[in-house]
C-alpha positions, 0 to 999 in steps of 0.5 A: 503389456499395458505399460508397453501398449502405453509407450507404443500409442505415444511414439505412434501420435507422437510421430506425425510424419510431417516432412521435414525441419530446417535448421536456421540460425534461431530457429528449427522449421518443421513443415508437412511434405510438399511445403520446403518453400514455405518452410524456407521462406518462413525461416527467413522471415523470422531472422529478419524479423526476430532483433527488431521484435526483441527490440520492442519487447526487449527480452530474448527468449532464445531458440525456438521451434515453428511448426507450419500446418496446413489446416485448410482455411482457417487462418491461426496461429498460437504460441506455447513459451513451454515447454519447446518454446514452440510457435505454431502457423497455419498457412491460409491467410484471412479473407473477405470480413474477416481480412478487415478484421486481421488486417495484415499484407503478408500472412507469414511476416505480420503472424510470426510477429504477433506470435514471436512477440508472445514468445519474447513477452512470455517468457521474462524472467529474473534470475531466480525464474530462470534459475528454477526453471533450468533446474525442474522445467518449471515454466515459473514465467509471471507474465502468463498471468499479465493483463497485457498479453495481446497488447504486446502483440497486436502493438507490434504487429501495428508497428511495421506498416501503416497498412497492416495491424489491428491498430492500423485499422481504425474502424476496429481500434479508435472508431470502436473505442471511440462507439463504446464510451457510453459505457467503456469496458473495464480491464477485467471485463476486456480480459473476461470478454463475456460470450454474449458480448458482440465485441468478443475477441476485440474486447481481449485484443484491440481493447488490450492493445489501445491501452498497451499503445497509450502506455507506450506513446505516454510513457516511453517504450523502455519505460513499459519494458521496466515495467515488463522486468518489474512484474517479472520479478519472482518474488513480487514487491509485496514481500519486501515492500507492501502492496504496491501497484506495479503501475503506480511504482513504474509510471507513477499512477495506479492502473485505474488511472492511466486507464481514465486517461486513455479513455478521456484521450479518446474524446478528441475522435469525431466520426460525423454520421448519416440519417441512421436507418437500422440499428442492430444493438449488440450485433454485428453488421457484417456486409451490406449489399442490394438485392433489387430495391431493398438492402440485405445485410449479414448479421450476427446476433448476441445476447444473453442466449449465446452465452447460455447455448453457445450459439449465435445467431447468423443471419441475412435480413433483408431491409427495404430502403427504410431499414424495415425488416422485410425478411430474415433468412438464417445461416452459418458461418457465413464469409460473403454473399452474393446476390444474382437477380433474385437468387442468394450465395453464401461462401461459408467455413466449415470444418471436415475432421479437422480440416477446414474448407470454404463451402458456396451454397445457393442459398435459396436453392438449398443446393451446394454447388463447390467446396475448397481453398475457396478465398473469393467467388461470384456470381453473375447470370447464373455464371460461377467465378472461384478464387482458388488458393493453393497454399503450397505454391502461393498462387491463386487461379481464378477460374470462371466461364472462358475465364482462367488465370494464375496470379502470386497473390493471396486474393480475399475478395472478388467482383464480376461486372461483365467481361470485367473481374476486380480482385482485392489482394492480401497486399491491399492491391487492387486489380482489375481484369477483363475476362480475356485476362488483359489488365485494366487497372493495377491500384497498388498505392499500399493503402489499408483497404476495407473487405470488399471491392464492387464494381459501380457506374464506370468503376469500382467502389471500396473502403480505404483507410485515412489516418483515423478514418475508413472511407469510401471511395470510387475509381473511375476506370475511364478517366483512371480518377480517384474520388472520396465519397465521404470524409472524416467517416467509419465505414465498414461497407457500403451501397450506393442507390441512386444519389444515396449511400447506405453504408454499415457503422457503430451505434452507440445505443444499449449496454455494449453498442452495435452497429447499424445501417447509415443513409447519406448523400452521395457526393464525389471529391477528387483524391490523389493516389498515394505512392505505394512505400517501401517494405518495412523489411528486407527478407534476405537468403539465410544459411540453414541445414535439413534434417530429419523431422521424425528424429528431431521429434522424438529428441524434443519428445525425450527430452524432458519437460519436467521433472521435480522430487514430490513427497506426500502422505509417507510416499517420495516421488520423482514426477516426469513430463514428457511433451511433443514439440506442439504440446499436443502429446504428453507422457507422465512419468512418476516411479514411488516409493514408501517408507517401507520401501514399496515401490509403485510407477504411475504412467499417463499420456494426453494426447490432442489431435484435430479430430479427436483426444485420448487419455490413459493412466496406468499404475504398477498397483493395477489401477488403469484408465483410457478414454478416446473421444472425437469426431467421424465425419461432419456433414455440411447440409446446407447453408444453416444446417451441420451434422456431426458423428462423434465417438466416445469411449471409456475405460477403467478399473474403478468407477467415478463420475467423471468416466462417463456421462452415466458415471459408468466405468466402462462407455463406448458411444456413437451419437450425432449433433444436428446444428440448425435453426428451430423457429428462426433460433439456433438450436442443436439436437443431439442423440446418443447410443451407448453401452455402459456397464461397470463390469467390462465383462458385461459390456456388450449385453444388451441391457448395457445399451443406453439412449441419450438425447438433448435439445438446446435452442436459443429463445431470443437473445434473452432466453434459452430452452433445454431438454434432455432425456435418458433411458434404457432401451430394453427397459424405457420405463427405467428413465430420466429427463430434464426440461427447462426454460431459462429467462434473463432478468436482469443484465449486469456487469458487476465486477468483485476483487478489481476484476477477479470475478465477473457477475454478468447475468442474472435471470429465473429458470423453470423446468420439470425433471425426474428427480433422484436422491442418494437414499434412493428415492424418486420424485417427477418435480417442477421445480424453479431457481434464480441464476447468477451467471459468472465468470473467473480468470477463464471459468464461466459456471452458474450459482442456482438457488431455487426450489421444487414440489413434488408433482405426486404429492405438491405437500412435499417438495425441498430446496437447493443451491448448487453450480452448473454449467448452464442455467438450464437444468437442475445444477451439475453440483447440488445441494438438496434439502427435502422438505415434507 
């Protein structure tokens, strides 16, 4: 029964009753229901795209399935080389900053790019890889492990269009490495990327992708492509001819070389710079904009804390003209804002189980006033003007007071002066309307552009790309000119006030840099609109077939993924993986048999979803175990403020720790997390009720019924507070706690076994807890420990050494090392050693 009720939840999750798939030459297309365009257009992208990706990383991987989901708003998309060679799109293009961030002006092209170049990287192999993985389904595929992964990608995604790719974008790739020099990131730590670095995910990708564009323009494209076959190589050149770097074998220096190289080729970038009158180190400047005579600027902290929480820190700090902190008013996840005589909107992100939408918040207010496939919006005399996307169709209307119009365009930022709306395409495009829907100006000269388009004086003020800068322009609509307000500069975004620019760039201060507000003169240089290119591929009508989705699933879910012959202990075993298309659903198959002949069949499924994730295993001996977990509902509260429902349960014939928080065999729990600020600091509360119990029987006896809370919050950028607390409802004396504060002391960046091992910070932490012992004794002890914070190719944990009294009796007390996940709290994994 158990084993057909395990069979029967697989075929179920496994079956996501999309729509249907398109057979294309190279490619299977599977997409939801309403979405055939899509998936067709999609299909004829890839084949015009697919020979000059092969080209450039020079492997063919084969055929390939592209999966097009429909999340909402968040722009993504990830490649998985095992076990269906699968590549995965969601349909929402990026806006407002984050578009300057991904700059890329046709969201399907340039993401099946980046990700086909994945695929073609990924999966190099030489004879004996090849050999292995058509034998067992092994992935043995070496370059999983290189440390140019989104270097390959984000080059090529560069290599098409001068007005699309991160490399293109020389505010996040020179300018950024040109700011970081003082203290330049090594390979390990760009790999790392540490959480409380404000770089983040540029350190992996942009950083990744310089060095990856120097060793081609260096070295030759066909010279990296031997350099890909070399390290691809199954068996490596240690074991025929000692150690070697695969660097110094194929360009002649070692990594550590090269890499010198490319940092001193940076030196010959010069970004002249105004009066600097904030600097904001390790943060984000995000926009800047007026509100009456001061400035507001959205800001995004980092520091030590966000990696101890796992918070950061998004604010809207409003500046006088000085760059004096006047004010700070939290939020989250904030897109854009936008200031109405003295009131403030903020368009933010936020998920609804799984699913994304854009929220408008009035934040002052406190009052949500829409949500949706929100792209862009303003505000003007308490008048709401929305972009809304339609991702099915490709067309955005922009609807306001006495205002509505369709346009195929994808629109990422918008502006409102009047009877005058600007619009910023994905194309880069810039278009402005009157209200009456009459055409006032088409700028389609196919330049980068930076996130924004504001209206100023007799026209409109933006960011444009030029060579290795980012300028700030005006067009005057009047006298249809287009004028550089500054030269050979890195700007992000900017304002004008009076005769004055104040505009956001790099600082080069502190251990990783930052950004900060800059003051100029204004002054105004006639410029030539460029003539738009042409596009850097012709995407033609291919020959595909349809076919039915549900039945194409379950062949690829059947198909085995792997399988291979395990003995072990007297016991000969054959072990089966099954995987859906998405790698989100997964059977596991193992029959045994002893040298008795004893047979035993072990059956096992993960399955992923959006919103939640179950487990289970079953063996013919009568061991078992299920687990489901998720999310109920999220509930935006205001522009700071989320709060989610989650669930959980567990289920098992054996008890273990890691079952459920309790160690429990048997959980069911419902808890709420509440995300806020807490004395300006991001903080999150989470409550809990559970039944726990080892005896399934007994489950639902009140005296199985458990209450668990935690408190978290960020204490500057260099500190954080925690406090847990467990008890037993119908016995609350029956208890547990843990409080603690934690304090950095120091902030390194040692590095152990050529990046290996990453030592970041170290600091003291200080709490009070209940503690327990194996021999069952029970002690409330102050106790205090020094923390090493680390990472390891993915892993971060935190090596404790501290001591503790016993607060009964301060003679007694003990020490301890041990790991953890957190430097707040006794360790998850410790050692103690009492003394009296």
């Amino acid at each position: 029964m158990i084993k057909r009720l395990f069979f029967a939840v697989v075929l179920l999750l496994v079956a996501e009753l999309f729509s249907g798939v398109l057979n294309f030459e190279h490619a299977d297309v599977v997409y939801p229901e309403g979405y055939f365009e899509n998936a067709v257009l999609v299909g004829n992208i890839f084949e015009a795209i697919r020979p000059k990706v092969i080209e450039l990383v020079g492997n063919d991987p084969g055929r390939i399935t592209i999966v097009l989901k429909d999340r909402g708003t968040i722009s993504n998309g990830y490649t998985m080389p095992f076990f269906h060679k699968t590549i995965v799109i969601y349909l929402w293009p990026p806006e407002s900053w984050i578009s300057f961030r991904l700059p890329l002006e046709d969201w399907y092209a340039y993401v099946l790019i980046h990700e086909f170049s994945h695929m073609c990287h990924l999966t190099y192999q030489d004879e004996i890889g090849k050999t292995v993985t058509k034998l067992t389904g092994i992935p043995l595929y070496p370059q999983l492990f290189s440390d140019l992964v989104e270097g390959v990608t984000v080059f090529n995604e560069s290599s098409f269009s001068a007005s699309s790719g991160r490399l293109n974008n020389p505010f996040f790739s020179n300018g950024l490495f040109y700011y970081s020099l003082s203290n330049f990131p090594s390979p390990g730590y760009i790999k790392v990327a540490p959480d409380d670095d404000y770089r983040d995910g540029l350190l992996y990708y942009n950083f990744t992708a310089g060095f990856y564009s120097y060793l081609v323009e260096t070295y030759g494209l066909e010279k990296v492509k031997e350099f890909f076959r070399e390290t691809s190589r199954t068996f490596s050149t240690f074991a025929f001819e000692g150690f070697k770097d695969p660097y110094e074998k194929v360009f002649g220096k070692t990594r550590e070389e090269i890499y010198t190289d490319w940092i001193y080729s940076l030196t010959k970038h010069e970004y002249p710079q105004g009066d600097l009158v904030y600097s904001a180190k390790n943060t984000w400047l995000h926009k800047i904009d007026l509100y009456g005579d001061h400035l507001v600027v959205l800001s995004e902290e980092y520091g030590p804390s966000t990696s101890y929480t796992g918070m950061k820190k998004q604010v809207l700090k409003i500046l006088d003209l000085d760059g004096k902190e006047v004010q700070e008013i939290p939020v989250r996840n904030v897109l854009d804002v936008k200031i109405d005589g003295e009131k403030i909107y903020v368009l933010s992100k936020e998920e609804f189980s799984g699913r994304y939408e854009n929220v408008l918040w009035d934040v002052k207010g406190g009052r949500q006033i829409s949500k949706g496939n929100i792209s862009a919006f303003d505000v003007e005399n308490g008048k709401v003007y929305l972009a809304l996307y339609d991702t099915k169709t490709g067309k955005t209307t922009i609807e306001g007071p006495e205002f509505h119009v369709t346009l195929d365009e994808f629109i990422r930022y918008m502006d409102v002066s009047g009877r005058f709306v600007a619009l910023l395409t994905e194309k880069n495009d810039i278009i402005v309307l009157k209200t009456n829907g009459e055409v006032v100006l088409e700028l389609n000269n196919g330049t980068m552009k930076g996130p924004y388009v504001k209206f100023w004086k007799d026209g409109i003020i933006f960011v444009q790309v030029e060579g290795d800068h980012t300028v700030s322009c005006y067009y005057d609509l009047e006298k249809k000119e287009l004028y550089r307000l500054s030269s050979k500069s890195l700007v992000e975004d900017f304002v004008i006030h009076g005769n004055e620019i104040y505009y956001i760039s790099y600082i080069p201060y502190g251990q990783t840099g930052g950004t900060g507000v800059y003051r100029k003169g204004l002054s105004m240089e006639p410029v030539v609109v460029e003539v738009k290119k042409s596009e850097p591929f012709v995407i033609e009508d291919r020959e595909f077939s349809t076919g039915d989705e549900f039945g194409f699933r379950l062949r690829k879910f059947f198909q085995p993924a792997m399988w291979f012959p395990v003995y072990f202990d007297g016991t000969f075993s054959l072990f089966f993986t099954f995987s859906s298309v998405e790698n989100n659903a997964f059977l596991f198959l193992m029959p045994s048999v002893d040298l008795k002949g004893n047979f035993n069949q072990y059956t096992g499924f993960v399955v992923s979803r959006d919103n939640f994730t179950a487990y289970g295993d079953y063996s013919s001996s009568g061991d078992y175990s299920f687990g489901l977990t998720g999310v109920l509902g999220d509930f935006p509260v205001s522009a700071n403020t989320r709060l989610d429902v989650t669930f959980e349960m567990n289920f098992s014939s054996t008890q273990t720790s890691l079952n459920s928080e309790a160690g429990a065999a048997n959980n069911i729990g419902v808890g709420v997390d509440l995300r806020t600020y807490l004395l300006g600091m991001p903080s999150s509360l989470k409550v809990s009720l559970n039944l726990l119990n080892d005896d399934l029987s007994h489950l639902f006896d009140l005296n199985s019924l458990f209450c668990f809370t935690g408190l978290t919050s960020a204490l500057g950028k260099d500190g954080s507070f925690s406090a847990s607390l467990k008890f037993q409802l119908l016995n609350p004396e029956d208890f547990s706690y843990d409080v603690s504060f934690a304090q950095t002391l120091f902030k390194n960046s040692a590095e152990l076994f050529d990046g290996f091992i990453l030592l970041r910070n170290t600091g003291n932490t200080l709490g009070v807890a209940r503690l327990r012992f194996s021999n069952g004794k029970e002690w409330h002890v102050i106790y205090d420990h020094l923390f090493q914070e680390v990472y390891m190719e993915g892993l971060k944990f935190y090596i404790t050494v501290g001591g503790f009294l016993n607060m009964n009796d301060i003679s007694s007390g003990g020490f301890y090392v041990g790991i953890g996940t957190s430097p707040n709290g006794l360790p998850s994994i410790p050692v103690f050693i009492s003394i009296r």
